[in-house]
Backbone as CSV, one residue per row, in Angstrom:
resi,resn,N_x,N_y,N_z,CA_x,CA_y,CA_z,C_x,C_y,C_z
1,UNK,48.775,-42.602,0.439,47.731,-42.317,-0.538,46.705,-41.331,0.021
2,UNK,46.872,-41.291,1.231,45.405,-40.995,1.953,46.120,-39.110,2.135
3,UNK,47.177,-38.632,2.246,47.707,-37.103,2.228,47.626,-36.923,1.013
4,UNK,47.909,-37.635,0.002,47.714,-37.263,-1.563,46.489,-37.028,-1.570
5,UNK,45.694,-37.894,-1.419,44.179,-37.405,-1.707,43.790,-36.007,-1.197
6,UNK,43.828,-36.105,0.425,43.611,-34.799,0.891,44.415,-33.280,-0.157
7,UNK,45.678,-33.659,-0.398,46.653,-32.529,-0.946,45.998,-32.444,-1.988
8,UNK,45.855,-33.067,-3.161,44.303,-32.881,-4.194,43.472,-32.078,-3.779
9,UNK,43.124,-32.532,-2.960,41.497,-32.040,-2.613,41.820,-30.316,-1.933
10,UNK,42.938,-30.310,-1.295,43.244,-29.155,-0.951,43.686,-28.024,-2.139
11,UNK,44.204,-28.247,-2.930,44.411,-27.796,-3.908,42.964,-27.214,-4.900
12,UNK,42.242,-28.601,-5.283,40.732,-27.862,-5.440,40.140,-27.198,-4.983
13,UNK,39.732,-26.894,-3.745,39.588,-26.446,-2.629,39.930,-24.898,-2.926
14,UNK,41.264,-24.999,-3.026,41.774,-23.546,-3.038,41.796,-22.639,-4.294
15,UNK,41.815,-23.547,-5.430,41.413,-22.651,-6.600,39.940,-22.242,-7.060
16,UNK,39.062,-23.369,-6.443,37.539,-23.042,-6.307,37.673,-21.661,-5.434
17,UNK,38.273,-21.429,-4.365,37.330,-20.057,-3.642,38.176,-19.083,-4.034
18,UNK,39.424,-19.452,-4.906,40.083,-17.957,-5.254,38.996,-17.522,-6.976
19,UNK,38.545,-18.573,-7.522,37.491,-18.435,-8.645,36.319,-18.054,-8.399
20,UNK,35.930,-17.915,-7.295,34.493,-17.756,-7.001,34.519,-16.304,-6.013
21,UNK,35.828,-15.843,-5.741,36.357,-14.548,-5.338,36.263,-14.131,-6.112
22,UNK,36.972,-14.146,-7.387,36.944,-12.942,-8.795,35.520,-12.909,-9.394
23,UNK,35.001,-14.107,-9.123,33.510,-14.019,-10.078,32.556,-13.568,-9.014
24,UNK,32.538,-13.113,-7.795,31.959,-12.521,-7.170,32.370,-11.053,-6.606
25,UNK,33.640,-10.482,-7.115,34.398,-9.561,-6.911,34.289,-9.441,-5.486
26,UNK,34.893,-10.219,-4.880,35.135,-10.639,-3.086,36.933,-10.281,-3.089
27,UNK,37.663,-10.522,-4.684,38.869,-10.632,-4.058,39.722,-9.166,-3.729
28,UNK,39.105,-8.181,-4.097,39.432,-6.893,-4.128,39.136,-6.131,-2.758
29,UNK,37.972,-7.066,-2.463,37.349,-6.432,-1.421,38.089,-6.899,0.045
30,UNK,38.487,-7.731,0.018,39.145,-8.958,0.836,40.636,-9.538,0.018
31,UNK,41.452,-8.195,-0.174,42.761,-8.473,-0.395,43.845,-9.411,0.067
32,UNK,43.836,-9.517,1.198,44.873,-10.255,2.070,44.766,-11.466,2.242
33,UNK,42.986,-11.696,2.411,42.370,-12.921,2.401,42.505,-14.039,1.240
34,UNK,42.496,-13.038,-0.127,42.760,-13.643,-1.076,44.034,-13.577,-1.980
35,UNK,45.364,-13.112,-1.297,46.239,-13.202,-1.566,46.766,-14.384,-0.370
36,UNK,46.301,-14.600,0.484,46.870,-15.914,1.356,46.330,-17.231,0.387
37,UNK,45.055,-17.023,0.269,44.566,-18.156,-0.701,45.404,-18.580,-1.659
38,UNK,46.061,-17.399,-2.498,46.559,-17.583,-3.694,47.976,-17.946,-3.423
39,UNK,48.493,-17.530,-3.013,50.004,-17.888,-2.355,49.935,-19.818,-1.595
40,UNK,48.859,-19.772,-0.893,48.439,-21.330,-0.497,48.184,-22.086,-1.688
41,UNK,47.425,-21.791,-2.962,47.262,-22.333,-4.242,48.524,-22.571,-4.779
42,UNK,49.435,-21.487,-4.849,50.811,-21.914,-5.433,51.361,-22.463,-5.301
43,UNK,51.886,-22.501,-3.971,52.710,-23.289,-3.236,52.491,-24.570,-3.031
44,UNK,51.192,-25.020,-3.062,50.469,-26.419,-3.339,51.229,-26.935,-4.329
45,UNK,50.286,-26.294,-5.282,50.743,-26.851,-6.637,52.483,-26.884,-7.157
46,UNK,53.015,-26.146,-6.873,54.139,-26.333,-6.758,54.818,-27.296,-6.036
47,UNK,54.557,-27.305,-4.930,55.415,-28.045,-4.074,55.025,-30.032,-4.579
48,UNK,53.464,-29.869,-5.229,53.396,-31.099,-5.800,54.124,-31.729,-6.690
49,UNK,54.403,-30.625,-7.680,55.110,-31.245,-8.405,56.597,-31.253,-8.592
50,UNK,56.826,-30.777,-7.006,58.678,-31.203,-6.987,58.576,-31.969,-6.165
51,UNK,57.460,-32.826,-5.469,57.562,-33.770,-4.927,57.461,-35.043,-5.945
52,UNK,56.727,-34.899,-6.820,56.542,-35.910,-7.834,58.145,-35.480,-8.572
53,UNK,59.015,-34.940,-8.983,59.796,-34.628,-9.775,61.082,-35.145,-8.665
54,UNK,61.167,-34.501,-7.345,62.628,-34.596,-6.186,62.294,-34.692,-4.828
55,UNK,62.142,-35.727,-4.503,61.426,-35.689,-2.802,62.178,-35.520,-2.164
56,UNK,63.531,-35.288,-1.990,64.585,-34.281,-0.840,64.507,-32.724,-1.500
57,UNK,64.159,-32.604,-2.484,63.966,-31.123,-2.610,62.634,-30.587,-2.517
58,UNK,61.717,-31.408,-2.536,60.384,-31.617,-1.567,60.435,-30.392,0.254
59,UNK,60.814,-31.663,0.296,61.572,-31.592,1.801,62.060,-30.333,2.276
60,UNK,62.879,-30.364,1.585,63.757,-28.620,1.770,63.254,-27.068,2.024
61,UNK,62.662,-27.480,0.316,61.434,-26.098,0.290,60.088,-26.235,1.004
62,UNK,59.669,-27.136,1.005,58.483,-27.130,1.955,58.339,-26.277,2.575
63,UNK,59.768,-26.477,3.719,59.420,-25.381,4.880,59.580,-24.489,4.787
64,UNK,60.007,-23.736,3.504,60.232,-21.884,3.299,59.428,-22.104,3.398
65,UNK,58.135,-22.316,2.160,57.162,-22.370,2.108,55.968,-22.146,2.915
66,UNK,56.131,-22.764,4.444,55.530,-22.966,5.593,55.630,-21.500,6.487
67,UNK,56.923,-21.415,6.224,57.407,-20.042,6.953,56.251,-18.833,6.406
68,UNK,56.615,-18.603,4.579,55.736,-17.422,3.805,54.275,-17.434,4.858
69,UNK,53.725,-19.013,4.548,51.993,-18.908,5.374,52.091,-18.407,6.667
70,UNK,52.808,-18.831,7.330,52.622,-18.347,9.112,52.601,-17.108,8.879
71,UNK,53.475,-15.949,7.760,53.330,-14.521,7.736,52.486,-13.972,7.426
72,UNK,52.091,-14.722,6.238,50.332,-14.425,5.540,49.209,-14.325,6.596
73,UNK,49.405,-15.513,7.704,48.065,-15.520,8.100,48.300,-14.760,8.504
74,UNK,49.473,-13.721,9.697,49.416,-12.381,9.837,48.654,-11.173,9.486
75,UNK,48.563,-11.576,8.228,47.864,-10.324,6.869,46.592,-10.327,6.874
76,UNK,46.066,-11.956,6.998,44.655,-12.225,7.277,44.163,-11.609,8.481
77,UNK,44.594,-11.723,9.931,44.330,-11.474,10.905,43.930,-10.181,10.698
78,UNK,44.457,-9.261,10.295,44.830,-8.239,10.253,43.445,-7.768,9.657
79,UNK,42.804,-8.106,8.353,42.104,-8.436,7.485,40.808,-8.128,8.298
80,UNK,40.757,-9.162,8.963,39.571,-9.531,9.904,39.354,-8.029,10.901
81,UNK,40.812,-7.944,11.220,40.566,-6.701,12.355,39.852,-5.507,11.336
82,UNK,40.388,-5.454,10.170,39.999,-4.310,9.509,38.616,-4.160,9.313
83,UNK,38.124,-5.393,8.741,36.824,-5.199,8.370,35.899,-5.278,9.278
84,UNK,36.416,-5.863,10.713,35.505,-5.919,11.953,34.742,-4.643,12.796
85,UNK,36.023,-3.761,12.509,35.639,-2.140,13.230,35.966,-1.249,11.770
86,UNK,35.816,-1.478,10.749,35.264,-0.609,9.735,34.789,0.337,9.501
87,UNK,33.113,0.045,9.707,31.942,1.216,9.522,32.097,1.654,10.839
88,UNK,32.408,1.811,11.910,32.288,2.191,13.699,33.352,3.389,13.606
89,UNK,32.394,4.687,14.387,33.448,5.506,14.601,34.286,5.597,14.967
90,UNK,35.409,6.299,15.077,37.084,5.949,15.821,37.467,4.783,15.382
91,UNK,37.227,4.002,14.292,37.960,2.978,13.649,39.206,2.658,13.438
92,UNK,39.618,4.025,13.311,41.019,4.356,12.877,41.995,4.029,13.933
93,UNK,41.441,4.329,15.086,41.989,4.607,16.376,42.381,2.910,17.021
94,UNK,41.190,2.398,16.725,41.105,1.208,17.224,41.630,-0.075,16.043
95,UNK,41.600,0.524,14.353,42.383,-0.604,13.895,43.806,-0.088,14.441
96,UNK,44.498,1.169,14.661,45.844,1.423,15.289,46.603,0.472,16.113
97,UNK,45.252,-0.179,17.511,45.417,-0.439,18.813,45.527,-1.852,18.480
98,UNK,45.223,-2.686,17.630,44.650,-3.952,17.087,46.196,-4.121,16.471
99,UNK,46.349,-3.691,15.120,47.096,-3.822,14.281,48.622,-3.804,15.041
100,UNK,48.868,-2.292,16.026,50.568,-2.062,16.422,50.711,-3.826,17.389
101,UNK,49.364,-4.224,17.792,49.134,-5.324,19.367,49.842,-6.750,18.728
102,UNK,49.194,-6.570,17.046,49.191,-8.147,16.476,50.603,-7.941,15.910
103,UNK,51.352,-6.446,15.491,52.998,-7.053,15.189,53.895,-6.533,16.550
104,UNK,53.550,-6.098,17.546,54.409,-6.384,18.831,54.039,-7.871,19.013
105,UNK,53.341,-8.366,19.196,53.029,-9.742,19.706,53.804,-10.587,18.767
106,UNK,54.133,-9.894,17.663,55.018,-10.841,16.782,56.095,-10.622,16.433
107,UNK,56.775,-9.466,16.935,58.205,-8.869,17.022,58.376,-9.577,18.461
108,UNK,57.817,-9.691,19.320,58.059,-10.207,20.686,58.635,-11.251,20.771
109,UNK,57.431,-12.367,19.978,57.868,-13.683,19.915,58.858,-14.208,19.385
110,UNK,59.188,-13.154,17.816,60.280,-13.750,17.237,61.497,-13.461,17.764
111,UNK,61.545,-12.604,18.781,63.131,-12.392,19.764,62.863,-13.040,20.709
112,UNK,61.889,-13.621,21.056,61.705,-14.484,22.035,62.418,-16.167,22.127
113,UNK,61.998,-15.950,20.630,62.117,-17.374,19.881,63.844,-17.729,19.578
114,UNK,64.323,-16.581,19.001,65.580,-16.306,18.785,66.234,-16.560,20.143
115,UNK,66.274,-15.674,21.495,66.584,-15.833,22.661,67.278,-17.233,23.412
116,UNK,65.903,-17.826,22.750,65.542,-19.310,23.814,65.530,-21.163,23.352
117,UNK,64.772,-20.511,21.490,65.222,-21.951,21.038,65.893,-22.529,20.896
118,UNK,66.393,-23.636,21.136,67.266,-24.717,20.694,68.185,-24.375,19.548
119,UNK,69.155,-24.886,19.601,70.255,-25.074,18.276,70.333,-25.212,17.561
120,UNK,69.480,-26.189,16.313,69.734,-27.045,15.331,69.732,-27.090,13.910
121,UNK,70.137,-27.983,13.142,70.524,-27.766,11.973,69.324,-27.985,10.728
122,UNK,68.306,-28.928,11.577,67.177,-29.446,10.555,66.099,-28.187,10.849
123,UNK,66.019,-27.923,9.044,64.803,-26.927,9.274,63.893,-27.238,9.746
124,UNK,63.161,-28.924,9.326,62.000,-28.968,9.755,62.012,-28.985,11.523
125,UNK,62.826,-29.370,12.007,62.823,-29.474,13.401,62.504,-28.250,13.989
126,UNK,63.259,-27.540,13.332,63.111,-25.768,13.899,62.122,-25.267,13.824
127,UNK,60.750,-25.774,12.522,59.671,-25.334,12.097,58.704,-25.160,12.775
128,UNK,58.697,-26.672,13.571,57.537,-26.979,14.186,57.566,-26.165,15.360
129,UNK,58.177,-25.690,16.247,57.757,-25.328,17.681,57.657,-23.955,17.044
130,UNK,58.466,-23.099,16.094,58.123,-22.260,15.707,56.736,-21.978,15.192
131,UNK,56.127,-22.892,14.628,55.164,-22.607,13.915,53.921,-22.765,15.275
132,UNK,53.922,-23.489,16.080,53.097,-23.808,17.270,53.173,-22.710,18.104
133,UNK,54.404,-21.903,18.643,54.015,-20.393,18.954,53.869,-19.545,18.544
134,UNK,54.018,-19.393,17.310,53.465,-18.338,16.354,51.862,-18.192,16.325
135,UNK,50.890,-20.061,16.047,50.056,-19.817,16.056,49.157,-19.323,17.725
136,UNK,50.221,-19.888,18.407,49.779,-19.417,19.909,49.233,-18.066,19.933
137,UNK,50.201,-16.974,19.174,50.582,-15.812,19.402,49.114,-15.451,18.332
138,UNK,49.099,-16.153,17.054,47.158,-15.455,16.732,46.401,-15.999,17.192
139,UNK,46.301,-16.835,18.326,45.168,-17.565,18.807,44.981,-16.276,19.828
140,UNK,45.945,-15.798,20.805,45.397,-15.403,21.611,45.302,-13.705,21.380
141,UNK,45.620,-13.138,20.116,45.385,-11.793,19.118,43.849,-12.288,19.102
142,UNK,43.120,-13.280,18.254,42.092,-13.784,17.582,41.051,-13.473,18.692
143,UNK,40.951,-14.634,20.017,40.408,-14.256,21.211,40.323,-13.018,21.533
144,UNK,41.327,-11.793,21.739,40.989,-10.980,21.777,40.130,-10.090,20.640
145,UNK,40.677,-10.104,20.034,38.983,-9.568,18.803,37.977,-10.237,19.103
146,UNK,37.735,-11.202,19.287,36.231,-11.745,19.593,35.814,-10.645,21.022
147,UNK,36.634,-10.998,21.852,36.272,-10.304,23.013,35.934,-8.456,23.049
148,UNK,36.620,-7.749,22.116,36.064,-6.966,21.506,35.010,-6.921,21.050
149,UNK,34.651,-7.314,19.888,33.641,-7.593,18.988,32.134,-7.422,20.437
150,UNK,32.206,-8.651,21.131,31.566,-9.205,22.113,31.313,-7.681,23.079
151,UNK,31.998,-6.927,23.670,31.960,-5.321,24.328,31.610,-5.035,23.413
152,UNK,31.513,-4.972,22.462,30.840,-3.588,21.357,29.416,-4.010,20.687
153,UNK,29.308,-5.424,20.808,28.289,-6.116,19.991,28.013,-5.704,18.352
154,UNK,29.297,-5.888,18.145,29.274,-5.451,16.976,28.917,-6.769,16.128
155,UNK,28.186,-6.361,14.677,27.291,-7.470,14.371,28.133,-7.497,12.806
156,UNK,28.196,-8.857,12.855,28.875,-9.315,11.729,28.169,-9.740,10.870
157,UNK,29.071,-9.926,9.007,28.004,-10.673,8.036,28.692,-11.513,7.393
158,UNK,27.862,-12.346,6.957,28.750,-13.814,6.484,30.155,-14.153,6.435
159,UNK,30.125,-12.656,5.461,31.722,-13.221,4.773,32.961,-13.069,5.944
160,UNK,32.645,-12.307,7.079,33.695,-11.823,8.037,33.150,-13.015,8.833
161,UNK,32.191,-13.266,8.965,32.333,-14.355,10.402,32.727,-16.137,9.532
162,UNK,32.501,-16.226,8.511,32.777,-17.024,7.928,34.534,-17.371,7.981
163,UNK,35.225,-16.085,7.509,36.767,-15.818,7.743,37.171,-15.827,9.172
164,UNK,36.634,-15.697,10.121,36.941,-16.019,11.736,37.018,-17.385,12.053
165,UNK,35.651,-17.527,11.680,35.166,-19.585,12.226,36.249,-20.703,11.392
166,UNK,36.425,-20.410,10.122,37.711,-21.087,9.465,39.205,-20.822,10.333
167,UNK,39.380,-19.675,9.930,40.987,-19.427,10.317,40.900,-20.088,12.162
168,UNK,39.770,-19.610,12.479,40.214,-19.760,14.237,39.678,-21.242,14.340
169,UNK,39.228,-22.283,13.877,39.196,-23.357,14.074,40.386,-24.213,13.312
170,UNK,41.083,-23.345,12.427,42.152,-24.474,11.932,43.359,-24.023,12.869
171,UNK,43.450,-23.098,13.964,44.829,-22.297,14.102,44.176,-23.193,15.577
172,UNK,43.018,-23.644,15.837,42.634,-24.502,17.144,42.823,-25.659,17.032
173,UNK,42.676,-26.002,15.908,42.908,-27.945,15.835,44.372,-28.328,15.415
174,UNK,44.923,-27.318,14.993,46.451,-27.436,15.018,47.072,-27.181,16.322
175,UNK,46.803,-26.213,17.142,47.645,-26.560,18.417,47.246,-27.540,19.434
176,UNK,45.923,-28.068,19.585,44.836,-28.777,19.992,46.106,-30.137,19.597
177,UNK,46.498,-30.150,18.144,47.203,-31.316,17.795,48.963,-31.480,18.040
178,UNK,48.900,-30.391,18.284,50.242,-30.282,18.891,51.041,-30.312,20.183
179,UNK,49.634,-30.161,21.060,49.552,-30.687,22.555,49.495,-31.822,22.873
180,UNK,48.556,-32.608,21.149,48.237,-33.741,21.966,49.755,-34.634,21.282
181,UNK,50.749,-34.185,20.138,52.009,-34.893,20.255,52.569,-34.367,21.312
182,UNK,52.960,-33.663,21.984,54.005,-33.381,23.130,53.540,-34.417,24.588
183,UNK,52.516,-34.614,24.048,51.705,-35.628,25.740,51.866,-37.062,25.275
184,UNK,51.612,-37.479,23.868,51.572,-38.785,23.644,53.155,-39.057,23.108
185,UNK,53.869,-38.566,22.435,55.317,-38.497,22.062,55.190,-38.575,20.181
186,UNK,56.557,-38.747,19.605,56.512,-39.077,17.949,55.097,-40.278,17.412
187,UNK,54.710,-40.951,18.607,53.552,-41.942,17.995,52.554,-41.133,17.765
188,UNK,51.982,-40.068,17.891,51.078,-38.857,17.342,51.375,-38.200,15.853
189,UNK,52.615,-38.341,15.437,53.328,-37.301,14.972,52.533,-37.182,13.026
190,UNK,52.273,-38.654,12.891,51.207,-38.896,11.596,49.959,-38.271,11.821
191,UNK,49.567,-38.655,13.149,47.597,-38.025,13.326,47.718,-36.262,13.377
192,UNK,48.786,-36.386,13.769,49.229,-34.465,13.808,49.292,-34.100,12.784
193,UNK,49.629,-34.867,11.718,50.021,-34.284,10.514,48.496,-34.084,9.834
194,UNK,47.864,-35.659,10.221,46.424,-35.646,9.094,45.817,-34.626,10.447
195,UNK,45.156,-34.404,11.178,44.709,-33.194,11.837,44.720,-31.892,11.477
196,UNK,46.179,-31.553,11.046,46.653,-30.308,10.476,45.654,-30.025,8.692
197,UNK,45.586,-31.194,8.015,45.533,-31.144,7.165,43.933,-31.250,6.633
198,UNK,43.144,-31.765,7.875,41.842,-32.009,7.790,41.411,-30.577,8.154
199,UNK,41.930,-30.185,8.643,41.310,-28.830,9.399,41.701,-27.274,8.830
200,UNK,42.606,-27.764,7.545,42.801,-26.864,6.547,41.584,-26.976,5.688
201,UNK,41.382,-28.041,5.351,40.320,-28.154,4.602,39.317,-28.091,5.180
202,UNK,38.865,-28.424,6.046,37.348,-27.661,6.734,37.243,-26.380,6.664
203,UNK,39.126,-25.414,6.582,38.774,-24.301,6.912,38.524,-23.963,5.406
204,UNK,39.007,-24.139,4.478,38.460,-24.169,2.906,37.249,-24.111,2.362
205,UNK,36.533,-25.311,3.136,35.082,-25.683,3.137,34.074,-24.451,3.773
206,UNK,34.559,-24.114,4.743,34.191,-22.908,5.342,34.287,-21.610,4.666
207,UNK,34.771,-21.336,3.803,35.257,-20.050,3.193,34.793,-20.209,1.762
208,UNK,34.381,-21.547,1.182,33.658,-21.227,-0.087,32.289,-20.949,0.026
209,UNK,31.964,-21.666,1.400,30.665,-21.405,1.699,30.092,-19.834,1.878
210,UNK,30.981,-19.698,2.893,30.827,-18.082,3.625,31.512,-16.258,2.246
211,UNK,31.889,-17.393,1.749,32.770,-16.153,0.571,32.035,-16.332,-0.885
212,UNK,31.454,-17.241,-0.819,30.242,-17.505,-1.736,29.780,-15.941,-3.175
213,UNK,29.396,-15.276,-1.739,28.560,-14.234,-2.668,29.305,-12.922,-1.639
214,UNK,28.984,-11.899,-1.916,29.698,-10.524,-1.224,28.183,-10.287,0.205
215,UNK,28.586,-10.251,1.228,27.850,-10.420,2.536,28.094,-9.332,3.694
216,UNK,28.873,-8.278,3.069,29.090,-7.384,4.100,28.666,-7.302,5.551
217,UNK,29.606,-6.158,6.401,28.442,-6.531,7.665,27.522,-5.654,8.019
218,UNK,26.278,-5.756,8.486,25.220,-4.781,8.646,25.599,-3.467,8.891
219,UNK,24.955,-2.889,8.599,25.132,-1.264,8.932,25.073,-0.822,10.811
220,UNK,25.960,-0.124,11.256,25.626,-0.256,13.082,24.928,0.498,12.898
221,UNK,23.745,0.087,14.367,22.896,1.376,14.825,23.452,2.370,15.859
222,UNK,24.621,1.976,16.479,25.305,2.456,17.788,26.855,2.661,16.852
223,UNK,27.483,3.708,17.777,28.152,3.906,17.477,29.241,4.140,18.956
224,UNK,30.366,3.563,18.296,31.416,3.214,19.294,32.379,4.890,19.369
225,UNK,31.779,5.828,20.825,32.547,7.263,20.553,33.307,7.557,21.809
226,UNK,33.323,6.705,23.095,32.958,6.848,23.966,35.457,6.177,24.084
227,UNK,35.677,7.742,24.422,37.220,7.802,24.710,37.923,6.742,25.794
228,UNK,36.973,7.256,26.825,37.232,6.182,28.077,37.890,4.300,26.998
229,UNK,36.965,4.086,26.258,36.670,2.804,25.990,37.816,2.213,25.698
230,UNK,38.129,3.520,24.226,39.050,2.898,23.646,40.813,2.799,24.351
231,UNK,40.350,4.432,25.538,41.709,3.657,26.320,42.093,2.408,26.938
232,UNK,40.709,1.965,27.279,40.850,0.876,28.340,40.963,-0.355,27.334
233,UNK,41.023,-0.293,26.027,41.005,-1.450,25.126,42.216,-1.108,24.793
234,UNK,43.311,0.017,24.561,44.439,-0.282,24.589,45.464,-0.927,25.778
235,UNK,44.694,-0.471,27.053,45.512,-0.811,28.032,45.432,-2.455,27.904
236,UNK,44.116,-3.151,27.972,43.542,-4.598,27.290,44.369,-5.247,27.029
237,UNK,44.468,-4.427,25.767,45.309,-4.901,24.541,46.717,-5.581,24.410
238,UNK,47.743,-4.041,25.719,48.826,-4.278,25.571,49.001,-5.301,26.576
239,UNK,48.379,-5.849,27.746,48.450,-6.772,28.763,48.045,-8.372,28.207
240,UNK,47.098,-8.001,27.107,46.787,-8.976,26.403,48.646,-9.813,25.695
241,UNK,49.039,-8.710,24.862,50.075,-9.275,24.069,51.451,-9.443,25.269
242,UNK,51.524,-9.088,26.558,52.403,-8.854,27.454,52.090,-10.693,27.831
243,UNK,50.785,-10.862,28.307,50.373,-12.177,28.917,51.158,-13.150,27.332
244,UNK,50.646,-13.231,26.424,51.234,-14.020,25.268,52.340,-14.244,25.199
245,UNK,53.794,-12.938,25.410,55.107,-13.154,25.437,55.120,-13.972,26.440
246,UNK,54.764,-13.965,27.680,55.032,-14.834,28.736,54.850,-16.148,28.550
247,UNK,54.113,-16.004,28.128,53.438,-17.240,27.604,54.160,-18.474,26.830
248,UNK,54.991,-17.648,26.088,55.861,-18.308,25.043,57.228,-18.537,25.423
249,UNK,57.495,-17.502,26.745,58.675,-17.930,27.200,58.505,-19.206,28.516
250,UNK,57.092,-19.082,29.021,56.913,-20.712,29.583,56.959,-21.621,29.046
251,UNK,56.248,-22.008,27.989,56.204,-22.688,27.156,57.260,-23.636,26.556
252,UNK,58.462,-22.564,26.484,59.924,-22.604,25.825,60.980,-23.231,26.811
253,UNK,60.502,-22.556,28.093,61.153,-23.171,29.165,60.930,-25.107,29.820
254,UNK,59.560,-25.721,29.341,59.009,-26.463,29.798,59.863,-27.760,28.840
């Protein structure tokens, strides 16, 4: 009773901030953001009512389902990078360095993944470790934009830091919960689930708040021109997504 409720509530949740996107014309502005929303709205609602209608065909589709989001949040990430170095000169240069970093890091993993995972026949089985290095792989994309952001002091406004603090606290309490089943064993495997699901909705809660009204980010007084920089943020960059593959092939090995 107690995932039904939440799955309700998630569902409200998600058609409230895709409604309060159009009535604030946020969703045009924040495309990706609000095409993940909407694709998360569907698939809700859908998937509810073939669970109420066929609970092995529940089951089945679910995890396409699961698969589409892990790609979306891709789009989001992406999202974030865009609107983060925006107004800053050489933008172009540096969404380039951002953007090629976050789909090598994800062409990497998925031959990585291919390479090394296990055998098996159950999707959902296959889902989960997939879905736990995938989010590995934007946790440590995510970190690096902050750490950017942080060298440039670039100053954010609601609606972008609002879209950070959600996405990067639900993509934290999901692996946060996925560490803590691999240490405690399948007796986690329910609190993993409500974890996952609480922390979707915080991140929900977070994004009607912050997406509220249109909040752009301040205008810079400095401007980012300086060549040296942006080489040394590609070199960053690519050691950044080099450390992550490794990462995933320890991980895989353990």
């Amino acid at each position: 009773m107690l995932s039904l409720l939440i799955w309700w509530a998630g569902i409200l949740l998600e058609g409230l901030v895709l409604a309060q996107g159009f009535r604030a014309k946020l969703a045009t502005r924040y495309s990706a953001f609000y095409l993940y929303i909407l694709v998360m709205f569907l698939s809700d609602g859908l998937l509810y009512a073939l669970y109420r209608v066929n609970v092995q065909l529940f089951y089945k589709w679910g995890v396409f389902g699961g698969y589409i989001t892990l790609f979306l949040g891709c789009g989001l990430l992406l999202e974030i990078f865009r609107h983060a170095f925006g107004p800053y000169a050489g933008a172009e240069k540096i969404a380039k360095v951002t953007g090629t970093a976050a789909l090598i890091g994800i062409v990497v993993f998925a031959v990585v993944y291919l390479l090394i995972a296990p055998r098996t026949s159950a999707a959902t089985a296959t889902f989960i470790p997939l879905q736990r290095n995938f989010l590995l792989v934007q946790a440590i994309l995510l970190i690096g934009l902050l750490r950017v952001i942080s060298y440039y002091e670039i100053a954010l406004g609601r609606n972008l830091k609002g879209m950070i603090l959600g996405f990067g606290q639900c993509i934290g309490t999901t692996l946060i919960a996925f560490a803590l089943r691999a240490y405690i064993g399948h007796r986690f495997q329910a609190a993993t689930s409500y974890l996952q699901q609480v922390s979707y909705l915080s991140s929900l809660v977070i994004w009607l708040i912050a997406l509220w009204s249109y909040r752009p980010n301040p205008v810079p007084e400095t401007r980012i021109s300086a060549e040296a920089d942006y080489d040394r943020l590609a070199s960053r960059t690519r050691d950044m997504v080099g450390a992550a593959s490794a990462e995933l092939v320890r991980v895989e090995r353990l």
